[in-house]
C-alpha positions in Angstrom: 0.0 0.0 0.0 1.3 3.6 -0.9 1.4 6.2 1.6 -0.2 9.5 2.4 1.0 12.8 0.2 4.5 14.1 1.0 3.8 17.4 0.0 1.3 20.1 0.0 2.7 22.2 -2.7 3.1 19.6 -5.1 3.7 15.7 -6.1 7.5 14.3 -7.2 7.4 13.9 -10.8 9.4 11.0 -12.1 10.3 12.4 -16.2 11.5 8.9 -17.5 9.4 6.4 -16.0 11.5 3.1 -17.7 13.4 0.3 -15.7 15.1 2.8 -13.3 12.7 5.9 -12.9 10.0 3.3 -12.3 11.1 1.3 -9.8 12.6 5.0 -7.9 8.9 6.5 -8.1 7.5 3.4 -7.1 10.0 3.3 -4.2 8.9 6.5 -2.7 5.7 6.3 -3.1 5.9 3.0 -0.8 7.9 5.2 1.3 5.0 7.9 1.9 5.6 10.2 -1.8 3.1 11.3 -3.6 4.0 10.4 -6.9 3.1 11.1 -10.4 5.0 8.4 -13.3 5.4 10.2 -16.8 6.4 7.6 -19.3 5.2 5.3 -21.9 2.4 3.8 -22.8 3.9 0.1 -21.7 3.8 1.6 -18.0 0.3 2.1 -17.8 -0.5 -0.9 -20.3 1.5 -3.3 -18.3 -0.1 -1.8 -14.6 -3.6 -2.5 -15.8 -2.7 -6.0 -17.4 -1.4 -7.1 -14.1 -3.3 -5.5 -11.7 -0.6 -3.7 -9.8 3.3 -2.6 -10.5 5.7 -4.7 -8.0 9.5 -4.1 -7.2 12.0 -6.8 -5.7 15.5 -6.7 -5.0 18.7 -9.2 -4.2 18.0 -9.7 -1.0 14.4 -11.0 -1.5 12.3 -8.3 -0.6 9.1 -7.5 -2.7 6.0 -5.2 -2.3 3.2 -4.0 -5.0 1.0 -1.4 -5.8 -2.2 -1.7 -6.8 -3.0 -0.4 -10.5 -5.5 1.8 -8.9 -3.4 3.8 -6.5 -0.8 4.7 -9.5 -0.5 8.3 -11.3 0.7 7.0 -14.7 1.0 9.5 -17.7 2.7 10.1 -20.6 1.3 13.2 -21.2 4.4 16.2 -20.3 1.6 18.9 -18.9 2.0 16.5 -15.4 5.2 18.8 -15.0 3.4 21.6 -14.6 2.0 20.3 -10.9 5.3 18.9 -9.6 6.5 20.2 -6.7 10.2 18.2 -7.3 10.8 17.1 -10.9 13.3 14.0 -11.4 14.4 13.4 -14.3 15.2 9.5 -15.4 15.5 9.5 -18.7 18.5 8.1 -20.8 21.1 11.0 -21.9 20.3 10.2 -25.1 17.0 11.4 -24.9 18.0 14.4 -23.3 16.7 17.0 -26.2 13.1 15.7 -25.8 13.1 15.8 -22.3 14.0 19.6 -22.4 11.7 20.5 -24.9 8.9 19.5 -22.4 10.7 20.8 -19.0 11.0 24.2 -21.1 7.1 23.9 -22.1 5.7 22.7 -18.6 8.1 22.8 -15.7 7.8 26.0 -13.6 11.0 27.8 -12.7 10.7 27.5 -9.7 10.1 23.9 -9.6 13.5 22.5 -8.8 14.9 19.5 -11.1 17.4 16.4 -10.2 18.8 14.9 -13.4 19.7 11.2 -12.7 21.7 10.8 -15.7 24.7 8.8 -16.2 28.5 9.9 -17.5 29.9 13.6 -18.4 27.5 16.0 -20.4 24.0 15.6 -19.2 23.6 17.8 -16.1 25.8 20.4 -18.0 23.6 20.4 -20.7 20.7 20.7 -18.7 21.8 23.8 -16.7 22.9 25.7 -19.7 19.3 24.8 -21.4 17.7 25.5 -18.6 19.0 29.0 -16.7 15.9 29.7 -14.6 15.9 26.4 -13.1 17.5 24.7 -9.9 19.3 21.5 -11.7 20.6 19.1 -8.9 23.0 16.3 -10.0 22.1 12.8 -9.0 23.6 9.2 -9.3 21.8 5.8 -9.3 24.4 3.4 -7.8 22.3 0.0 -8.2 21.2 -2.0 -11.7 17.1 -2.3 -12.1 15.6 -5.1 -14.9 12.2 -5.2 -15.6 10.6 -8.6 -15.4 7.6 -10.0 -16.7 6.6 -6.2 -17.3 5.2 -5.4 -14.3 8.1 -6.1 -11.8 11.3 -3.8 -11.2 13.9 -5.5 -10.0 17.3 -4.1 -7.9 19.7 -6.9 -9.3 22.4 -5.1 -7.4 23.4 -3.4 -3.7 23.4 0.4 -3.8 21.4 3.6 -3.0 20.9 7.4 -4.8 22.7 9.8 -4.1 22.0 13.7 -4.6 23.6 17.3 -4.5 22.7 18.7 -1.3 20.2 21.6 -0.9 18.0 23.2 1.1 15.6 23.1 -1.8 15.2 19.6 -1.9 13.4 18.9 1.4 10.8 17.1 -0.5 13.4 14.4 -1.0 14.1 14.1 2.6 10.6 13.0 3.1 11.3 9.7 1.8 15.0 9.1 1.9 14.5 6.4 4.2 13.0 4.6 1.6 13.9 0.8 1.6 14.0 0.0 -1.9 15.7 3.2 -2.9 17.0 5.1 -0.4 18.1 8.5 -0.7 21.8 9.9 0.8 22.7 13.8 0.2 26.1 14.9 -1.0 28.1 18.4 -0.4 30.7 17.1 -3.0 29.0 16.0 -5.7 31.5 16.5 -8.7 33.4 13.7 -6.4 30.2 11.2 -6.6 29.0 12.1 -10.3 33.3 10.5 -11.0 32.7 8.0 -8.9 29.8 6.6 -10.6 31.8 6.9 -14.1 34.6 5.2 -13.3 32.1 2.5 -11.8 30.0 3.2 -14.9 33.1 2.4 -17.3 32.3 -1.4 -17.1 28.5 -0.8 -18.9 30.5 -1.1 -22.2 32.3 -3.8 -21.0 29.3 -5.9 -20.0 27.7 -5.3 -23.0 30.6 -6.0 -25.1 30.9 -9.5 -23.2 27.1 -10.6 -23.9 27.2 -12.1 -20.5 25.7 -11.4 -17.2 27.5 -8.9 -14.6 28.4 -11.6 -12.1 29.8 -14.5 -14.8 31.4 -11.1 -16.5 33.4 -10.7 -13.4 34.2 -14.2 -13.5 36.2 -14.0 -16.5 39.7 -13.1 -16.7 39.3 -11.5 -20.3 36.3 -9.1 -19.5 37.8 -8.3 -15.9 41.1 -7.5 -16.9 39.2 -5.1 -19.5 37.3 -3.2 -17.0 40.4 -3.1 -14.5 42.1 -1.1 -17.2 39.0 0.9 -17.6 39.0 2.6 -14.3 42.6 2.6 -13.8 42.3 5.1 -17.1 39.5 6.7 -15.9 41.3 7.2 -12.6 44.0 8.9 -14.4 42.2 11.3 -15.9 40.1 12.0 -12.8 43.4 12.8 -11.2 44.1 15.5 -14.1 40.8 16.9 -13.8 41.1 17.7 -10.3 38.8 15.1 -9.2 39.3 13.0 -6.2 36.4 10.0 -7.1 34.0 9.4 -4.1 32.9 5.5 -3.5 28.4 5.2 -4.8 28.1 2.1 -3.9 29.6 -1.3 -2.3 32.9 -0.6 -3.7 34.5 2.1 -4.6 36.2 2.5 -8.1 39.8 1.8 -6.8 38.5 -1.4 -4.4 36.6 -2.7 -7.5 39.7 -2.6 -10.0 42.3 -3.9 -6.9 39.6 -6.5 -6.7 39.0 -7.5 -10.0 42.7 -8.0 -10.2 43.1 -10.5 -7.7 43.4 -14.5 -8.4 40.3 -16.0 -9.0 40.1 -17.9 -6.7 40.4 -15.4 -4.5 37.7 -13.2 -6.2 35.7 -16.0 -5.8 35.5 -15.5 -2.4 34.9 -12.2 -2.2 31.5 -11.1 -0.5 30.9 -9.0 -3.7 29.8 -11.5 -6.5 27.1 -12.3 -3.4 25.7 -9.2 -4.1 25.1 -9.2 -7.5 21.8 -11.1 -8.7 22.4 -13.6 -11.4 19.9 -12.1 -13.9 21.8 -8.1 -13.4 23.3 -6.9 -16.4 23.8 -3.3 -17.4 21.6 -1.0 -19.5 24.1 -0.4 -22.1 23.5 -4.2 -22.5 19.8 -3.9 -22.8 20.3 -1.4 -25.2 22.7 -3.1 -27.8 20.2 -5.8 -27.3 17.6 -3.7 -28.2 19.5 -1.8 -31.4 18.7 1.3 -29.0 21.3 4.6 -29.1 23.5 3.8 -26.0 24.8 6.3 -23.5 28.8 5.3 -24.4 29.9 9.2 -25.7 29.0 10.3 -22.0 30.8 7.4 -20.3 34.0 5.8 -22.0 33.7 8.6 -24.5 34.0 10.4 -22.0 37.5 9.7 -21.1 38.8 9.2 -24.2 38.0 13.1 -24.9 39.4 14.5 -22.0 42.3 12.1 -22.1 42.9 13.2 -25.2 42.9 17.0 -23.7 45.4 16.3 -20.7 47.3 13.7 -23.2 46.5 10.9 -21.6 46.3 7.5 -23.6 43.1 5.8 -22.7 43.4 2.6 -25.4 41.1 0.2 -23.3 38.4 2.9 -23.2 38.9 3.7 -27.2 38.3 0.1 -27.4 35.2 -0.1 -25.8 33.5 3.0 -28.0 34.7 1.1 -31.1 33.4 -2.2 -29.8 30.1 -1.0 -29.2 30.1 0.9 -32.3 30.4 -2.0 -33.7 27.8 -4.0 -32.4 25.3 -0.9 -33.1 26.7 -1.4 -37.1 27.9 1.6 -37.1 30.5 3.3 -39.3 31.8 5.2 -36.8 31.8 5.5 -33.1 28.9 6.5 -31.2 28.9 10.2 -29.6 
């Protein structure tokens, strides 16, 4: 059962409502949000077809919402009542999304931008001058199953740039499918998540799941070269990358690097569900554009601006190029 409204002056708008903004808005509103989903037509299709929307996670809990109780929409006027926007959508589709934050979205309504990599929550601020834009990180994997159940397939939490103006958010931070932690260093998080992020293109090149992608030396030693990249360029930036999740980006490449079986061991494969894979993966899978040219892309630009080889990176943008039949790299 959903709780009572969180706030007077308006509902939490989730702009994005697929695999991960679906299974956040679902989270708060079991945590006491009021809540209002804008997002395909599947949403509401697959709500009514099975009576409810349900979430799960690794460690075996599960709830639902009845198909009744949910604010489902894909119509972009729903902006226009939010009281917090959050804004879920791939950075691929960020020029649609700002068409309708420009056309519905008050001012003074403030905005988190959940997007992955480098590029997204500048564009957003420049496109959008009037507006508070908060930075925020998803740190856990989500796959839908069945339609109608969101699933966290991996340990983790959200993290957002702190500010008074986000009080709404503290409502239901204590959410326990996706809880909400508040950063004063946030440049520090957003690197943290890329360098973790890196390894998308890696799972994606490997066709297999995360856990059995971990499991071989090939793909691991890939991803260890990934970060330690990533981490040299983080290190030119000024950055100083802030662990999102279980592991940090420096724990995960140490451990990736270790004997397997020693890995083996490890308490982290037990934390990652069998059927998690990332959404780069889905979206190869799915001939969909993928968000690579804010990730690895990423690095290999500004690599290539503080004359830093990145090869494993330039690797992964041609692989998954590649796969996508392109002629040239993504971005």
């Amino acid at each position: 059962m959903s709780g009572p409204a969180a706030n007077a002056a308006g509902p939490i708008v989730i702009h994005g409502a697929g695999s991960i903004g679906a299974y956040v808005g679902l989270s708060w509103q079991l945590a006491g949000g009021d809540v209002r989903l804008l997002g395909r037509p599947w949403l509401a299709e697959a709500a009514q077809a099975a009576g409810h929307l349900a979430l799960s996670d690794y460690a075996g809990h599960s709830a639902e919402i009845a198909a009744a109780e949910l604010h489902i929409t894909s119509d972009p006027a729903v902006l226009g009542e939010a009281g917090l926007v959050v804004l879920a959508i791939k950075a691929t589709a960020l020029d649609g999304a700002i068409a309708e934050l420009k056309a519905h979205c008050p001012s003074t309504t403030p905005i988190v931008a959940l997007q992955n990599g480098i590029g997204p929550l500048e564009a957003l601020r420049a496109a959008l001058p009037d507006h508070q834009v908060f930075g925020g990180v998803v740190t856990h994997n989500v796959v839908v199953i069945g339609g109608a159940r969101f699933h966290k397939a991996t340990a983790g939490n959200i993290v957002v740039e702190a500010s008074p103006a986000l009080g709404l958010l503290e409502t239901i931070a204590h959410s326990r499918f996706a809880p909400v932690a508040f950063s004063h260093d946030f440049a520090a998080v957003r690197w943290g998540k890329l360098l973790i992020n890196l390894n998308n293109a890696v799972n994606a090149a490997s066709g297999m799941g995360l856990r059995a992608q971990f499991l071989d030396p090939k793909w691991r030693k890939m991803t260890v070269g990934a970060i330690r990249e990533g981490m040299k360029v983080a290190r030119a930036e000024g950055i100083h990358p802030a662990p999102t999740g279980v592991v940090s980006p420096q724990r995960l490449a140490l451990m990736l690097s270790l004997p397997q079986w020693l890995l083996k061991r490890l308490p982290l494969l037990a934390k990652i569900d069998a059927k998690a894979r990332s959404s780069m993966a889905d979206d190869v899978t799915a001939g969909k554009p993928t968000e690579i040219a804010f990730l690895n892309g990423a690095i290999v630009d500004l690599g290539r601006r503080h004359g830093i080889a990145t090869p494993v990176n330039d690797d992964l943008v041609a692989r998954i190029g590649a796969m996508r039949g392109l002629a040239s790299p993504e971005g």
